[in-house]
C-alpha positions as CSV (number, residue, x, y, z in Angstrom):
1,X,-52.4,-0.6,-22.9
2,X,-50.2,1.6,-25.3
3,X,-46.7,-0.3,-26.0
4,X,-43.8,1.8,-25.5
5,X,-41.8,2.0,-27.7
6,X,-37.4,2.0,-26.8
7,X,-35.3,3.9,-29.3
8,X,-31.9,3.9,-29.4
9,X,-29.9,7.5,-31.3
10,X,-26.9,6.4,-33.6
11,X,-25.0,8.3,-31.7
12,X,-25.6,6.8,-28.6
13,X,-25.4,3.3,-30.3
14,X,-21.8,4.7,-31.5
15,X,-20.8,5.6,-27.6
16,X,-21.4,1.8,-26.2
17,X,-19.5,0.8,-28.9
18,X,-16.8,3.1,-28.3
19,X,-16.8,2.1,-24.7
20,X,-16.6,-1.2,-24.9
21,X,-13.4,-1.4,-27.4
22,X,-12.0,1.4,-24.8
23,X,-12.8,-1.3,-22.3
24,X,-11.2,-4.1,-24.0
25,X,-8.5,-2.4,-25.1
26,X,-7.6,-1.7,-21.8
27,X,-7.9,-4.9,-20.6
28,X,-5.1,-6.0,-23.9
29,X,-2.8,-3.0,-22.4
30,X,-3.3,-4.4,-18.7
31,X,0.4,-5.0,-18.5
32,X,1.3,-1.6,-19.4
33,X,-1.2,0.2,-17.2
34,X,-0.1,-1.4,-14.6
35,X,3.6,-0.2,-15.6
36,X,2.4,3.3,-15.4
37,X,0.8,3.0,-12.2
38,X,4.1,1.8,-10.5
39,X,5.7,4.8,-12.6
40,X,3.5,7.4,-11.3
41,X,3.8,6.4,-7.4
42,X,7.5,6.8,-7.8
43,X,7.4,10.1,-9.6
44,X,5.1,11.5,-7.0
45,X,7.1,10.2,-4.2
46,X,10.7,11.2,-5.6
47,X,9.0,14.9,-6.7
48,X,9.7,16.5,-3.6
49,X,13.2,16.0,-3.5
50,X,13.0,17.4,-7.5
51,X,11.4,20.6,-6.3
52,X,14.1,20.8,-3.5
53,X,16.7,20.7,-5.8
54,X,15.0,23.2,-8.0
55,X,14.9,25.6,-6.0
56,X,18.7,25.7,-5.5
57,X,18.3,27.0,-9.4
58,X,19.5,23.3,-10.6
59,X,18.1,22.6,-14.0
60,X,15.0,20.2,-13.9
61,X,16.6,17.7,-16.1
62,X,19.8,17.7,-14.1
63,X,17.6,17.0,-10.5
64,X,16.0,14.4,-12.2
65,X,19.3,12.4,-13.1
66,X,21.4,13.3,-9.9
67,X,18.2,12.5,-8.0
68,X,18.0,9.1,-10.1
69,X,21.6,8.3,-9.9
70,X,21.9,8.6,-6.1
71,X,19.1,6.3,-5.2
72,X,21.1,3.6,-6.9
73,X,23.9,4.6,-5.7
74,X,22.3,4.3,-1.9
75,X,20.6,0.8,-3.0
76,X,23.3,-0.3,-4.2
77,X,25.6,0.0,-1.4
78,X,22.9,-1.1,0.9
79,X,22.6,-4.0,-0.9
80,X,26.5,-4.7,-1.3
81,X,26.8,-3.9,3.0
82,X,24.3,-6.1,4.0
83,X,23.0,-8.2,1.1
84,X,25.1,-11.4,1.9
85,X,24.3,-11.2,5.3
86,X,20.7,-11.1,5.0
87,X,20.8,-13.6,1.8
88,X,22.8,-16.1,4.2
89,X,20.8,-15.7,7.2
90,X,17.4,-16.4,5.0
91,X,18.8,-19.2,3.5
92,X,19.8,-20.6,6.9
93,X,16.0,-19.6,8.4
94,X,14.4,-21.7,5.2
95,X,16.9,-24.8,6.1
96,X,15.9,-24.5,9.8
97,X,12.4,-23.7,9.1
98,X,11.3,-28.0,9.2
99,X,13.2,-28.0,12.6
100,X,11.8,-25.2,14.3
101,X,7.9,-26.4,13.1
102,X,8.9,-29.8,14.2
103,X,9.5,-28.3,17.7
104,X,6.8,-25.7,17.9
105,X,4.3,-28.9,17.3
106,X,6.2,-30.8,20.3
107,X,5.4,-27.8,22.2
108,X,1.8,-27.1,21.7
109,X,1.3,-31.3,21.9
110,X,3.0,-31.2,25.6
111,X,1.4,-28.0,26.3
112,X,-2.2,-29.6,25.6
113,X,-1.4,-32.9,27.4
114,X,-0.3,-30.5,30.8
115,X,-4.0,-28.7,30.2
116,X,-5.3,-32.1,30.5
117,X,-6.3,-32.3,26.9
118,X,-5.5,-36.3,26.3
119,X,-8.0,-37.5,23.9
120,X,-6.5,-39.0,21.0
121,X,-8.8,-37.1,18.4
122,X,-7.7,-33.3,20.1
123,X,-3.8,-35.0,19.7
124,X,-5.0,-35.6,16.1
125,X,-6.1,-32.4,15.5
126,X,-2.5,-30.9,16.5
127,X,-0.7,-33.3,14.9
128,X,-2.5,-31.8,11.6
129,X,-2.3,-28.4,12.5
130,X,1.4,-28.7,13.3
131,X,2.3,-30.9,10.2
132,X,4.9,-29.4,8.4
133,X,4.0,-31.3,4.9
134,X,0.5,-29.9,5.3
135,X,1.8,-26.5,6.5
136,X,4.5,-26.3,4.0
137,X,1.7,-27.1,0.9
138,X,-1.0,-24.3,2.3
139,X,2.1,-21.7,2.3
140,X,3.2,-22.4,-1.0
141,X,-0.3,-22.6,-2.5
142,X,-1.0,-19.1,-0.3
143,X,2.3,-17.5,-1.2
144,X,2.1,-18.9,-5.1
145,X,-1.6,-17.4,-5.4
146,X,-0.5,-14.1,-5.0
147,X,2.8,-14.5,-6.9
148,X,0.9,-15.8,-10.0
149,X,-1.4,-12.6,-9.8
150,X,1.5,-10.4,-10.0
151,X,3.3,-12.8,-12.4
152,X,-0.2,-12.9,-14.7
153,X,0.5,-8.9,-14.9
154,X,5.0,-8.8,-15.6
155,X,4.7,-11.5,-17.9
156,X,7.2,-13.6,-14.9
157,X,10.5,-12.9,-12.8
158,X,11.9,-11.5,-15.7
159,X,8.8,-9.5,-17.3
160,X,8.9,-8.3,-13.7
161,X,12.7,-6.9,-13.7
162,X,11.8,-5.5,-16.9
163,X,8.6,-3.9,-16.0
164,X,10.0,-2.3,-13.0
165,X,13.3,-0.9,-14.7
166,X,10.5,0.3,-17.2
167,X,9.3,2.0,-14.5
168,X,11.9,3.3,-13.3
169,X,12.2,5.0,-16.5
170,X,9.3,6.6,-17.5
171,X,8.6,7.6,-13.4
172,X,11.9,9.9,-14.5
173,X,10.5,11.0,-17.9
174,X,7.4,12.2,-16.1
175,X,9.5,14.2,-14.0
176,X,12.1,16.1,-16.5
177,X,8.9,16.9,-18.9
178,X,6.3,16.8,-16.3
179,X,4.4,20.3,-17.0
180,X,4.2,19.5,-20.4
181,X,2.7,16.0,-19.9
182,X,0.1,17.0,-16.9
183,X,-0.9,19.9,-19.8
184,X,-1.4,17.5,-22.4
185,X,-3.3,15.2,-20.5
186,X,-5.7,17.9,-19.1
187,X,-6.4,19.7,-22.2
188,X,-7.9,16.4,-23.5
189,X,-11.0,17.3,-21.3
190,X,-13.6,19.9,-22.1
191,X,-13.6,23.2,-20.0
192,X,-14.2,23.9,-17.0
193,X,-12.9,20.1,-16.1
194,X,-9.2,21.0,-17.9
195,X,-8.7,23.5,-15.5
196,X,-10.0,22.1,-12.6
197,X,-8.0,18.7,-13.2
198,X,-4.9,20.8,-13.6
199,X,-5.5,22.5,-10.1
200,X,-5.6,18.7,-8.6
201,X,-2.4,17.6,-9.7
202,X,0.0,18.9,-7.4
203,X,-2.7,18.3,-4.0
204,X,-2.6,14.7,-5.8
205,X,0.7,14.2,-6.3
206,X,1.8,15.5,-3.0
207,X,-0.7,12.6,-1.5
208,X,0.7,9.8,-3.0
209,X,4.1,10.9,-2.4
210,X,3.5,11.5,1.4
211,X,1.7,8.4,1.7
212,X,4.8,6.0,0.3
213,X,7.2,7.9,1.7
214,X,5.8,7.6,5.0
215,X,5.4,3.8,4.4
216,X,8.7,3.5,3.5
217,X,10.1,5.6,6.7
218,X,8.0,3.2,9.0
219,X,9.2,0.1,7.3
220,X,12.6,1.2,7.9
221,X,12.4,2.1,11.5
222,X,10.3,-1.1,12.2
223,X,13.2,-3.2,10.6
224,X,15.9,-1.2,12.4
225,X,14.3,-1.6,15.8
226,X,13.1,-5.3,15.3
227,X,17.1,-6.4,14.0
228,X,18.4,-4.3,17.4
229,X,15.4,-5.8,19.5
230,X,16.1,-9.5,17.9
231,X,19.8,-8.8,18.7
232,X,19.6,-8.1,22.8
233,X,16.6,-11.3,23.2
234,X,19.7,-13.7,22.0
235,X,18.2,-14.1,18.2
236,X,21.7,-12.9,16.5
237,X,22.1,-15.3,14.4
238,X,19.0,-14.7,12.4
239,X,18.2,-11.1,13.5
240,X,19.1,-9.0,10.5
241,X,17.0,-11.8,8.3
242,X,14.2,-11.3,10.1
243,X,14.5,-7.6,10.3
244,X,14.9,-7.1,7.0
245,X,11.6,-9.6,6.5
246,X,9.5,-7.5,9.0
247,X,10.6,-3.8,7.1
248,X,9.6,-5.4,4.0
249,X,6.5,-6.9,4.6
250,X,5.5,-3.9,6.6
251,X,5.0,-2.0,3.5
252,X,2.1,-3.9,3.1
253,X,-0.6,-2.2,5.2
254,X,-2.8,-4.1,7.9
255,X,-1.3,-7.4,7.1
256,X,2.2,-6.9,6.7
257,X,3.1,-6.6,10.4
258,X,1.8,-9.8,11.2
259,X,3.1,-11.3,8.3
260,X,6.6,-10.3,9.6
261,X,6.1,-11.1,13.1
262,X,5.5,-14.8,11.9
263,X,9.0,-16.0,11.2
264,X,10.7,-14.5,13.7
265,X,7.7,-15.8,16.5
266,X,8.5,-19.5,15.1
267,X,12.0,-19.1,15.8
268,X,11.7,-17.9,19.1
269,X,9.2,-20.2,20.2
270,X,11.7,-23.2,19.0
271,X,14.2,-21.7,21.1
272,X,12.3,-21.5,24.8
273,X,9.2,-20.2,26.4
274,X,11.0,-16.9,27.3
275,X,12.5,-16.4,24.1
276,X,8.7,-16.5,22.6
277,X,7.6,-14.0,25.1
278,X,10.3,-11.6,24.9
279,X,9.9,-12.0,20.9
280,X,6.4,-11.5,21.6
281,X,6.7,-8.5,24.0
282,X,8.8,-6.9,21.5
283,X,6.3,-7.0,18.4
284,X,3.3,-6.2,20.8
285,X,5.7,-3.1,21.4
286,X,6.3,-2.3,18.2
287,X,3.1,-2.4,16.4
288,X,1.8,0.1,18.9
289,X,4.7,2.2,18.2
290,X,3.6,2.0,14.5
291,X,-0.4,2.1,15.3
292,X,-0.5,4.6,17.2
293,X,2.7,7.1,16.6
294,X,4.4,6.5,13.4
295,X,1.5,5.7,11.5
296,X,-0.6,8.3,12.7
297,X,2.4,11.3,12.4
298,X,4.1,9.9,9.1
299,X,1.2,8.4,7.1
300,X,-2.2,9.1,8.4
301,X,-1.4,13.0,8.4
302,X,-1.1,12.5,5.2
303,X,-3.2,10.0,3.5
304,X,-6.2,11.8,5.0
305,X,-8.4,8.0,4.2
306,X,-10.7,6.2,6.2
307,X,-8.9,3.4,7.4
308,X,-11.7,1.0,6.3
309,X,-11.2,2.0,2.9
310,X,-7.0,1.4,2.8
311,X,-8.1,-1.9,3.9
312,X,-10.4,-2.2,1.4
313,X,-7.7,-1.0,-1.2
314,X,-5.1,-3.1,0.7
315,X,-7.6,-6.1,-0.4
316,X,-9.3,-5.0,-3.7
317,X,-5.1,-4.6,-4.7
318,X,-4.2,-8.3,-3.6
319,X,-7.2,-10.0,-5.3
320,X,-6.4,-8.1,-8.7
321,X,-2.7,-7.6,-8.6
322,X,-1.3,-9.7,-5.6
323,X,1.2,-8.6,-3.4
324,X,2.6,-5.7,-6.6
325,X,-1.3,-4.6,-5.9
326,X,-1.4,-4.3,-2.1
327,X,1.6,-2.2,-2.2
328,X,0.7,0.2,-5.4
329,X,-3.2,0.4,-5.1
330,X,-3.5,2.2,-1.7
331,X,-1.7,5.8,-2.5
332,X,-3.6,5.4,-5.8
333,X,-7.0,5.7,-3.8
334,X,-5.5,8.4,-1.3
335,X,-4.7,10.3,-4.7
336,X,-8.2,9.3,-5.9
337,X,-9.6,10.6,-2.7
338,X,-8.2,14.4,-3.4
339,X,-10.3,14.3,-6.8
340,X,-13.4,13.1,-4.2
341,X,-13.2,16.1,-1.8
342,X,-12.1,18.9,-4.3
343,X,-14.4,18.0,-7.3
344,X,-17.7,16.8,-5.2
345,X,-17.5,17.1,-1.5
346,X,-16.0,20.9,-1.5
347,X,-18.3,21.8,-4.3
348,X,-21.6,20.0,-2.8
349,X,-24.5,22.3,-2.2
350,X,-25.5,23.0,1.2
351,X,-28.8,21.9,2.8
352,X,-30.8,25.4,2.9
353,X,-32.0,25.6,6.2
354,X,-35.5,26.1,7.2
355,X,-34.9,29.3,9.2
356,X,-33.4,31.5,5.8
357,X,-36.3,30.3,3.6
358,X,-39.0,31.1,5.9
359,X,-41.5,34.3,5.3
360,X,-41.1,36.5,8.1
361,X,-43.6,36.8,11.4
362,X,-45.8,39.1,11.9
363,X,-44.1,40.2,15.4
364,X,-41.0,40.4,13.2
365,X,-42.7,42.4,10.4
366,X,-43.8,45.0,12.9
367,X,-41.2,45.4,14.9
368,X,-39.8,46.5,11.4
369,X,-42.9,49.1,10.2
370,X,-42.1,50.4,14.2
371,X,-38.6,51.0,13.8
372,X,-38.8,52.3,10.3
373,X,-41.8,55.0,12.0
């Protein structure tokens, strides 16, 4: 048998190479990538609002700072109106938090003893399921997991602040000078690709934008709806706390609903059986709402993604980046998904059918000599 023989060019010795210290340096600048990430879903979502502007015939640069400056200027004064409410009614939920367990597992242990459930290992079993050191330990490893994730990427609370004022920063840099930079970027790539990339920006950008905008719309409704809704089933006291925790977890796709149903289901359950199923009632309500009308007219329209892949994203984004990742990875892969259907599955070839390649009959080939006679 002959030995074959594997050679390697210098040239594609010096690619690997290349790659891998790309790779790695990536991996040093993870920090940073992750900045501009964060900085690029809010240019794309605050760019609409830019082009509205200019087309008033306000300077770019001047859209860009009034844009800027009343976004904090609505934050602000939301957080200044109901900031203290919502810090004070949190705090009193977290204080309350080892009652209303304690009760919840005096509840489920009565309910199993009326369904005739009496042996002492199935008491056991709730005791353990209900006990709020053990409960209190998985939540905090759960919640600290996913913390320390984000935290591995800002560098901490503070290296958070930082990196999201950073943000903040270069998302409006990218849109005063953003022809320039998308034409810089593009003409890095060989032709045709430069021009094709450059055609994909604005389907891209218009994507990601729709896709958190629609999020945050949702998120807002949900919490305005759920604090009203809280309000009328006797929950006042904590109803605005809650609401606010249900519109901010909700921007977490899949998961967040649930996540914000929790809380306010514990309370409710602590306070009477009716409570719990009003409270119940109402979040059954309100995640069809979201499933099937809010979600499907302000995000799904536009996001244009299987919904088995924004859960994959919704995933892949928690395991990598923890809770920052849930919320920033998915309108990166709706963007991603543009570049998908323009570049490959527009462009793919069709299947050439059997009936245009074959040779003609021979009934068809004289019908033809007959006509031409």
């Amino acid at each position: 048998m002959s030995e074959r023989k594997i050679t390697v060019s210098f040239s594609t010795l010096l690619l690997i190479v290349g790659a891998v210290l790309l790779l790695f340096l990536l991996w040093q600048l993870r920090s940073l990538l992750v900045v501009l990430m964060i900085a690029v879903v809010i240019a794309a979502t605050l760019a609409p609002v830019i082009t509205i502007a200019e087309s008033f015939r306000v300077p770019r640069w001047l859209a860009v700072i009034g844009v800027y400056l009343g976004l904090i200027s609505i934050l602000t004064g939301v957080v200044l109106l109901i900031g203290p409410t919502v810090v004070d009614q949190i705090q009193k939920l977290i204080r309350k938090l080892p009652l209303y367990l304690e009760i919840v597992g005096v509840l489920v242990q009565s309910w199993a003893v009326r369904l005739g459930m009496t042996e002492p290992q199935v008491l056991e079993q709730l005791n353990r399921l209900f006990d709020l050191q053990a409960l209190t330990a998985w939540a905090f490893r759960s919640s600290q997991e996913l913390l320390i994730r984000s935290y591995g990427i800002t560098r901490g609370v503070i290296g958070g602040i930082l990196s999201l004022i950073l943000a903040f920063m270069l998302s409006g840099y990218m849109l005063s000078g953003s022809d320039k930079l998308i034409k810089g970027f593009v003409s890095l790539f060989p032709a045709p690709w430069d021009e094709q990339l450059l055609e994909q920006v604005q389907p891209m950008s218009e994507r990601m934008g729709s896709y958190i905008q629609g999020r945050i719309v949702v998120s807002g409704i949900l919490g305005i709806v759920i604090t009203i809704g809280l309000r009328l089933l006797g929950i006042s006291e904590l109803a605005l706390g809650l609401g606010v925790i249900a519109a901010v977890t909700n921007l977490i796709p899949f998961f967040g609903p649930v996540l914000g149903a929790v809380p306010a289901l514990i309370v409710a359950i602590a306070q009477g059986g009716w409570t719990f199923l009003s409270v119940l009632l109402l979040f059954t309500l309100i995640q069809n709402l979201e499933t099937y009308v809010l979600d499907p007219l302000l995000v799904g329209s536009s996001v244009k993604v299987n919904p088995l892949y924004q859960l994959l994203a919704v995933l892949g984004g928690a395991q990598v980046l923890g809770i920052l990742g849930a919320v920033i990875v998915p309108p990166w892969v709706a963007g991603a998904a543009v570049l998908l259907d323009n570049l490959y599955l527009k462009t793919k070839p069709l299947p050439v059918s059997l009936t245009s390649t074959e040779t003609p009959s021979l009934s068809d080939s004289h019908k033809s000599e007959k006509n031409q006679v």
